[in-house]
C-alpha positions as CSV (number, residue, x, y, z in Angstrom):
1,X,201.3,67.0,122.4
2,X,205.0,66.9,123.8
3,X,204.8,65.7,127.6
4,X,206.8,67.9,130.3
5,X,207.6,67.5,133.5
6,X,205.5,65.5,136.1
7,X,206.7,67.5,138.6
8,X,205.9,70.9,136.7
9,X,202.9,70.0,135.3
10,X,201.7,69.0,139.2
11,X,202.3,72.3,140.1
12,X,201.1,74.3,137.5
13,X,197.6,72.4,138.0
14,X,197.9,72.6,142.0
15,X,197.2,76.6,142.6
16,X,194.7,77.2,139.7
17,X,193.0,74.1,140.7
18,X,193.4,74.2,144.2
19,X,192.4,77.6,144.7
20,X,188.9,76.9,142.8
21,X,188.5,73.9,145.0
22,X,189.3,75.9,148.4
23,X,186.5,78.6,146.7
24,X,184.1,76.3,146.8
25,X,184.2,74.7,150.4
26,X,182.5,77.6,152.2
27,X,179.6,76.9,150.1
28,X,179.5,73.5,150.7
29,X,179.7,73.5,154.3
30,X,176.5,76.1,154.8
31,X,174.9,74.2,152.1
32,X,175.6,70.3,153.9
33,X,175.1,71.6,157.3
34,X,171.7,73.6,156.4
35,X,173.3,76.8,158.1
36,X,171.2,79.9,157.0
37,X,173.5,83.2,156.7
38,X,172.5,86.7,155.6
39,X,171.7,87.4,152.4
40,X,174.9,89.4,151.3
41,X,177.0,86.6,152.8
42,X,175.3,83.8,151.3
43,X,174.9,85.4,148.1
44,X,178.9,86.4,148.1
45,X,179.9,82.7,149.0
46,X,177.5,80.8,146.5
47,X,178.0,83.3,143.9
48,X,181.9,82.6,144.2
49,X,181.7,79.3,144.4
50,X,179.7,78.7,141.6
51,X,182.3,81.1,139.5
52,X,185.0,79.0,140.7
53,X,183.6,76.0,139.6
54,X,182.8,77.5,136.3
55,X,186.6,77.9,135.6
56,X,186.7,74.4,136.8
57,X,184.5,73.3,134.1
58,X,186.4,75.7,131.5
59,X,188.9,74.3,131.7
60,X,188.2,70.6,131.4
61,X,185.6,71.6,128.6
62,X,188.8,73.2,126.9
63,X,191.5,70.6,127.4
64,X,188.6,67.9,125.8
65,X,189.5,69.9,122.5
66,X,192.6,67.0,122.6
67,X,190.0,64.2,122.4
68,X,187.5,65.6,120.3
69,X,186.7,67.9,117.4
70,X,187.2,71.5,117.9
71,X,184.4,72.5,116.5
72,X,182.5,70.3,118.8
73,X,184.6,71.0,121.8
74,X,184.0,75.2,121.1
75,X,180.2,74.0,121.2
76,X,180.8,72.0,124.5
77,X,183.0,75.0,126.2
78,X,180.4,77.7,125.6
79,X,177.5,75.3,126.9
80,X,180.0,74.7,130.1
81,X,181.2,77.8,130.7
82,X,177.6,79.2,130.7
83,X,176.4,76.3,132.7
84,X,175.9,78.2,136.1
85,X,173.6,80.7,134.4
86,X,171.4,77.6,132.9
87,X,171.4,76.2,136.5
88,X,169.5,79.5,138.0
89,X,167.8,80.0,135.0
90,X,166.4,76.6,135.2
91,X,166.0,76.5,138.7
92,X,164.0,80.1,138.6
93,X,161.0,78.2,135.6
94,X,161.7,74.9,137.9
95,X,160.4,76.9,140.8
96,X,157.7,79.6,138.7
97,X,155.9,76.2,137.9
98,X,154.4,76.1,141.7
99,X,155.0,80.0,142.4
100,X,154.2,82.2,139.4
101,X,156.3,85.1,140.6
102,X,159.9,83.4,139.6
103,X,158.1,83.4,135.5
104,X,159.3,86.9,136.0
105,X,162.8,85.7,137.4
106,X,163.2,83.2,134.4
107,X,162.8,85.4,131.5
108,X,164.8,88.6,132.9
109,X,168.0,86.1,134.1
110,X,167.6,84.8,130.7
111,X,167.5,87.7,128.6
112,X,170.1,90.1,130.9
113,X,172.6,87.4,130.2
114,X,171.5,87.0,126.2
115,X,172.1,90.9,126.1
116,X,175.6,90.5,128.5
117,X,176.7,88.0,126.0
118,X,176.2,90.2,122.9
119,X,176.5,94.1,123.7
120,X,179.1,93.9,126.6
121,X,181.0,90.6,125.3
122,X,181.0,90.9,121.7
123,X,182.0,94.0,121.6
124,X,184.9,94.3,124.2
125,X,186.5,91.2,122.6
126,X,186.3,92.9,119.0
127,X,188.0,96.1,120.5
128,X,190.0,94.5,122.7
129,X,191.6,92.7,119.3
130,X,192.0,95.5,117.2
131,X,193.9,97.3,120.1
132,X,196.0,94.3,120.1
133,X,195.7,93.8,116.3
134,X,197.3,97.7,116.0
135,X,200.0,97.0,118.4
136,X,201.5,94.3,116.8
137,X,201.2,95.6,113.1
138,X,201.9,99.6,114.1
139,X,198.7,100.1,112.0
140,X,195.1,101.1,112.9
141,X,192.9,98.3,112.0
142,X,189.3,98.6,111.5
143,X,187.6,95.4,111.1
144,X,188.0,91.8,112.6
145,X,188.0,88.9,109.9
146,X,186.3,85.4,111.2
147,X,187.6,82.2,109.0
148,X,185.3,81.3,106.5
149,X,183.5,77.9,108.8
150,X,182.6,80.6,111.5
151,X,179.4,81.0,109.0
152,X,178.3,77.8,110.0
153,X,178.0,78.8,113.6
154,X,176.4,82.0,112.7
155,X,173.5,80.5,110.5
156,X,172.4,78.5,113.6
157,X,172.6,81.6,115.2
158,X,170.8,83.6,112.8
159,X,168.1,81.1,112.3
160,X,167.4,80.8,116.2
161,X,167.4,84.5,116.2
162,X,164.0,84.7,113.5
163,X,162.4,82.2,115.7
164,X,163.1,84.0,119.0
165,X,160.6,86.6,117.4
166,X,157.9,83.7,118.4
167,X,158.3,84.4,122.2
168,X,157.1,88.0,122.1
169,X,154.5,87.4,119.3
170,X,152.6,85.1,121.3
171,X,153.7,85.7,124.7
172,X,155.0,82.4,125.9
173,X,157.3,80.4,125.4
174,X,155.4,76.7,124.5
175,X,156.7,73.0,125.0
176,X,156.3,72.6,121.4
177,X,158.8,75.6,120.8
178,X,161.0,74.0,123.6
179,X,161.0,71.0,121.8
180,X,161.9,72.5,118.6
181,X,164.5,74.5,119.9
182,X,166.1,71.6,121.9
183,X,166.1,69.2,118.6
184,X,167.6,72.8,116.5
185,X,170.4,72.5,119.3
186,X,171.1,68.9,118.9
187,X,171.2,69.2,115.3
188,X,173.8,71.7,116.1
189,X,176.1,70.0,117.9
190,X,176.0,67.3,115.4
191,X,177.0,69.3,112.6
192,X,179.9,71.2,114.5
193,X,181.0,67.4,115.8
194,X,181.6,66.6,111.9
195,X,184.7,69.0,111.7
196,X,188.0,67.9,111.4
197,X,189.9,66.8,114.7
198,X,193.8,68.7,114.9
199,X,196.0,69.3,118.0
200,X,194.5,72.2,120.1
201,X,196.3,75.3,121.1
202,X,196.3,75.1,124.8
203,X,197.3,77.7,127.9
204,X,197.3,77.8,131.5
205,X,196.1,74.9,133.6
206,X,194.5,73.4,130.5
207,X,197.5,73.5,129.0
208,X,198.8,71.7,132.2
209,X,196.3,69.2,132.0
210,X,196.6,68.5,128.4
211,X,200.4,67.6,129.0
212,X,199.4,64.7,130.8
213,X,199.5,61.1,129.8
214,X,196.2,60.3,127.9
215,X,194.3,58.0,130.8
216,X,195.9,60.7,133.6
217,X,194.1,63.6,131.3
218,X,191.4,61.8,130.8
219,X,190.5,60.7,134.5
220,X,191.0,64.4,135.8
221,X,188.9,65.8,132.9
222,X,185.9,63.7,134.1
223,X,186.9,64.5,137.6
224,X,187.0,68.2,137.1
225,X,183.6,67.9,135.0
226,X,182.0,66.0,138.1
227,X,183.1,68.0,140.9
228,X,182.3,71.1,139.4
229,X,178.9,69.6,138.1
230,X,178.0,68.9,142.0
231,X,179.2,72.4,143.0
232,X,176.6,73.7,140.4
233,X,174.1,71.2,142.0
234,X,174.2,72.1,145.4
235,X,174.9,76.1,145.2
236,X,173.1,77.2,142.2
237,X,169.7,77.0,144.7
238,X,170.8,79.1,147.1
239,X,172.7,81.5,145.3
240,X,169.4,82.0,143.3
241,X,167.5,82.7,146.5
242,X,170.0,84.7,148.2
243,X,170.0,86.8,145.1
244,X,166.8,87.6,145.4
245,X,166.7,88.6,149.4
246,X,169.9,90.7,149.0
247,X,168.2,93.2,146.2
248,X,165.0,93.3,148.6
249,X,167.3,94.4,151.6
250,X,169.2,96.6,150.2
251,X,165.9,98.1,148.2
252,X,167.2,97.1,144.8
253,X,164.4,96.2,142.3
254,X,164.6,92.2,142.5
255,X,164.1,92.1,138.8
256,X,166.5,94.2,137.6
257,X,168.9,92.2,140.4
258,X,168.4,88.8,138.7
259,X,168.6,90.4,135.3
260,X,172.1,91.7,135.4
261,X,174.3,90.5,138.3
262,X,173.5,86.9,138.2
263,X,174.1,86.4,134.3
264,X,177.8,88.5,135.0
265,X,178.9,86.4,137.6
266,X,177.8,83.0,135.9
267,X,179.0,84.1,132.4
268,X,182.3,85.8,133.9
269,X,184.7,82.7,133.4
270,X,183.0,82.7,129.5
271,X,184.2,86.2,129.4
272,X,187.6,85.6,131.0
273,X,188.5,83.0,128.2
274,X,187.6,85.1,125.3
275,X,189.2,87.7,126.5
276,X,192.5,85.8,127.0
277,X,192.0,84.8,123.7
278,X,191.8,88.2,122.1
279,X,195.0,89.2,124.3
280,X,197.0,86.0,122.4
281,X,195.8,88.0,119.3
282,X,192.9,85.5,118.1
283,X,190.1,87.2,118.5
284,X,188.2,85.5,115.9
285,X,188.4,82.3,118.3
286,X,187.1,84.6,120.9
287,X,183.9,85.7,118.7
288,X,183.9,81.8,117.6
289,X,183.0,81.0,121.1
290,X,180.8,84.0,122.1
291,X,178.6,83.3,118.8
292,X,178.4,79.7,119.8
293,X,177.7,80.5,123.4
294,X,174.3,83.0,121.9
295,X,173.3,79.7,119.6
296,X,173.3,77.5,122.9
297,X,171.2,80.5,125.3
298,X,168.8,80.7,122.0
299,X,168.7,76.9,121.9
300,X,169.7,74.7,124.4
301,X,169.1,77.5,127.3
302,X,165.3,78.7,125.7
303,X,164.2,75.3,124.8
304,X,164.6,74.2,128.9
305,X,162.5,76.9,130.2
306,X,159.1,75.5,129.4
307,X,160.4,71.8,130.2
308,X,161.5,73.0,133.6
309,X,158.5,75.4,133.8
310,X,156.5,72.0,133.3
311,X,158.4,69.5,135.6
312,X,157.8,72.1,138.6
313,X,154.1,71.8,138.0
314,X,153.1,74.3,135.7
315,X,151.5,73.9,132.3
316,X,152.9,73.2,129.1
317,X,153.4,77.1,128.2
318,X,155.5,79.2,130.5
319,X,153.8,82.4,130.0
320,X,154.7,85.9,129.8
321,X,153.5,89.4,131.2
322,X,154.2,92.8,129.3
323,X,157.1,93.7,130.9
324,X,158.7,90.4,130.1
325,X,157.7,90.7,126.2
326,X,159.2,93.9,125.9
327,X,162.3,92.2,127.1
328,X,162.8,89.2,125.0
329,X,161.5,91.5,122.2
330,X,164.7,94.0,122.9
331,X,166.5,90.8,123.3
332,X,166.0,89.6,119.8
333,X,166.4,92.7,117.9
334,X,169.8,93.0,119.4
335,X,170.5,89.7,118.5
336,X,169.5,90.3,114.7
337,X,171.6,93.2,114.6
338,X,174.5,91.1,115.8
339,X,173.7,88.7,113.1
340,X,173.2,91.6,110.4
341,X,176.7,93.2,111.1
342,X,178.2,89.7,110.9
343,X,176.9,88.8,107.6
344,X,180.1,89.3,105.5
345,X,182.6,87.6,108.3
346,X,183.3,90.7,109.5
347,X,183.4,92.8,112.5
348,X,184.2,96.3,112.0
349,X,185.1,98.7,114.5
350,X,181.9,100.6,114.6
351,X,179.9,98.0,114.8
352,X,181.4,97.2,118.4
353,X,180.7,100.7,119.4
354,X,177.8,100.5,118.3
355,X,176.5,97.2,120.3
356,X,178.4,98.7,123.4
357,X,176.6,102.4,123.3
358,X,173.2,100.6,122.7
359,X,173.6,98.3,125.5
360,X,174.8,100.8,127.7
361,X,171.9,103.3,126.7
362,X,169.5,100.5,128.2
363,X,170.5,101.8,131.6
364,X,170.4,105.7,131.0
365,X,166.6,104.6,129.6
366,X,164.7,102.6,131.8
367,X,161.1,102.4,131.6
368,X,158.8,101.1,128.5
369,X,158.8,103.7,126.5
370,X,162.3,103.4,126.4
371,X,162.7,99.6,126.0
372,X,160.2,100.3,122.6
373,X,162.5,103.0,121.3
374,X,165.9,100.9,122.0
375,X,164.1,98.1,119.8
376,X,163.2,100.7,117.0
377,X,166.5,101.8,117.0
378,X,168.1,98.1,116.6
379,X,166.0,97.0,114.7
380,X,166.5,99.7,111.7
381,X,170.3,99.4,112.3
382,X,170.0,95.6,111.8
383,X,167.7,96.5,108.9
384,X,170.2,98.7,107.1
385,X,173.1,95.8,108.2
386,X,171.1,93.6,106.0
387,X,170.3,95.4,102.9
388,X,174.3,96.5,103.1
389,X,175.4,92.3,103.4
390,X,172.2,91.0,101.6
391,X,173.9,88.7,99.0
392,X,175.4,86.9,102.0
393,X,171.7,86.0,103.9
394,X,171.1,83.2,101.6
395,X,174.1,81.2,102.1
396,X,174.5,82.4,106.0
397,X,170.6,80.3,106.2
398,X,171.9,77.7,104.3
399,X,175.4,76.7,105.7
400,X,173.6,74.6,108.9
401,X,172.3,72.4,106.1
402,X,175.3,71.5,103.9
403,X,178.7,70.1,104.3
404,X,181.4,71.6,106.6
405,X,184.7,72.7,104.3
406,X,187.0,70.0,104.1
407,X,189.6,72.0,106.1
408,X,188.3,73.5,109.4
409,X,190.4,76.4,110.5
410,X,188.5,77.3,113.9
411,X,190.3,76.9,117.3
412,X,191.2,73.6,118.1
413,X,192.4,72.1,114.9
414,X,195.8,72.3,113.2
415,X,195.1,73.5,109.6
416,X,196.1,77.4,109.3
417,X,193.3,80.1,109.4
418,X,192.3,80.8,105.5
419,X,192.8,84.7,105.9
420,X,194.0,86.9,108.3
421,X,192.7,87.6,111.8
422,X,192.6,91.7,112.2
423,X,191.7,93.2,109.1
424,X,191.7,95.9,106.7
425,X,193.8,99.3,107.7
């Protein structure tokens, strides 16, 4: 990577970087000097501070793509740019093991963020590519092509997705499922590790950071990782609880609170990067990353719950009431019609519609009824998905378990994509 400027690069890093950093000291100050605002204020200045040090974390995770494999370095970027949202989440089951009433915190920040990811993410980032896709080419596109080692990514996904169905089958989620799960992730990140290494495409103050001499890059990188990892540490506690006593004031149902607003302000600097991606016109990088970001909240995110459930000093099964069956339930049927429409590598325009009028349709329907009929509905859509792509199940399942392609075209490596990103007009 060409070096520029010291004195450019030092300025291009300083506002970005500086302005995350000045987020995050009013957090850190009530935090260190045990001062106890109002909820609103301390759920404003945690919330942004842990936002701010998502970005952080972004990205350093992004500008590792220089040092390591791309495929591996996607993996770590979804993982980090999710992390906030694992921190609460973890911290809810840490805290259900002594007080039963966060189980119910646990499971709805964890599946309002799986069903963020998927119907809100997944299918802004497709539209927003064709839009992009059409301007460039003058043509209507109607489909988004992924390069042909995306499968990989998607037969993790579509494997963790089958054994989600566990959770609301038995109603719990068991250590020995955590376990499972949490070996299924490192498998995963030792397969995407394999790909080929290339020089990574690189913008804003990544692309600021990658310029840098290699020690220079390398020393901020595990600066940025740290200080935004003890930013997590301290205000992912408070934000949780602040969270909580903000819906009850203002006489917003607590669950519904911790299922939706956490998960967007934790998973918003995830968003912001595939969007900027679909905007550069690579919105199969975009998908890339959100489909790697739903293996790690199947997997890695999951898998923790009962662990964390267990260190807090509950049993070895963090257990589940009705309401929070239906929701993992609707949670993985939307997550096998994801799967289902991807089957063939490709995304077409209705099928983002589709995921977005679904999703939105979950809050025009509340109640259980509703919740049942939504699942019915996703679940004969995925149905008809996978009779329609069937010939491509077998080697989607099977592509975890054999060798990557020789030539990786996914972000972060040089070799050109093997077809085109939009699609068929």
């Amino acid at each position: 990577m060409p070096r520029k400027d010291p004195v450019l690069v030092f300025t291009k890093l300083l506002r970005p970087i500086g302005l995350c950093v000045a987020l995050t000291v009013p957090a850190l100050v009530l935090r260190l000097s045990g001062a106890a605002p109002s909820p609103a204020a301390g759920l404003a200045l945690f919330g942004m501070a842990v936002v701010a040090a998502s970005f952080v974390l972004a990205w350093a995770a992004e500008t590792a793509q220089v040092d390591i494999s791309g495929g591996l370095a996607i993996a770590i970027l979804a993982v980090i740019a999710v992390l906030p949202e694992y921190a609460v989440d973890l911290y809810f089951a840490y805290t259900a093991g002594s007080n039963p009433e966060y189980v119910a915190y646990a499971a709805a920040n964890m599946t309002g963020s799986n069903r963020l990811l998927l119907g809100l993410g997944w299918s802004a980032v497709v539209l927003l590519g064709l839009a992009i896709a059409r301007k460039r080419t003058g043509k209507a596109v109607r489909e988004l092509i992924l390069d042909s080692p995306y499968r990989v990514e998607l037969g993790f996904l579509a494997i963790a997705s089958v054994v989600a169905f566990i959770v609301p089958a038995t109603g719990q989620i068991s250590l020995i499922l955590g376990f499972a799960l949490l070996g299924f992730f490192v498998f995963y990140l030792w397969k995407v590790s394999r790909a080929e290494t290339g020089e990574p495409h690189l913008v804003g103050p990544a692309a600021a950071i990658g310029a840098l001499p290699t020690r220079r890059r390398r020393i901020l990188v595990v600066a940025l990782f740290v200080f935004a990892a003890v930013v997590i540490l301290f205000c992912a506690e408070p934000f949780a609880d602040n969270l909580i006593a903000a819906g009850t004031q203002l006489g917003i149902d607590r669950f519904l609170l911790v299922q939706w607003l956490a998960p967007l302000a934790s998973e918003a600097p995830e968003f912001i990067v595939a969007i900027l991606f679909a905007v550069r016109g690579k919105a199969d990088d975009a998908i890339g990353t959100l489909i790697s970001s739903k293996v790690n909240q199947w997997t890695l995110l999951v898998g923790s719950l009962p662990v964390a459930y267990l260190i807090g000093g509950g049993g070895t099964a963090l257990r589940l009431d009705g309401r929070q069956i239906e929701e993992f339930l609707l949670t993985a049927v939307q997550t096998l019609l994801g799967v289902a429409a991807l089957l063939a590598l490709r995304f077409p325009r209705w099928a983002a519609w589709t995921l977005l009028g679904l999703f939105a349709a979950q809050f025009a329907l509340p109640g259980q009824a509703a919740r049942y009929v939504l699942c019915g509905v996703y679940a004969a859509l995925a149905l008809a998905a996978l009779i329609r792509n069937r010939r491509h199940v077998l080697p989607t399942l099977a592509a975890p378990f054999r060798p990557l392609p020789t030539s990786d075209a996914r972000p972060g490596n040089a070799s050109p994509p093997t077809r085109p990103h939009i699609g068929r007009t």
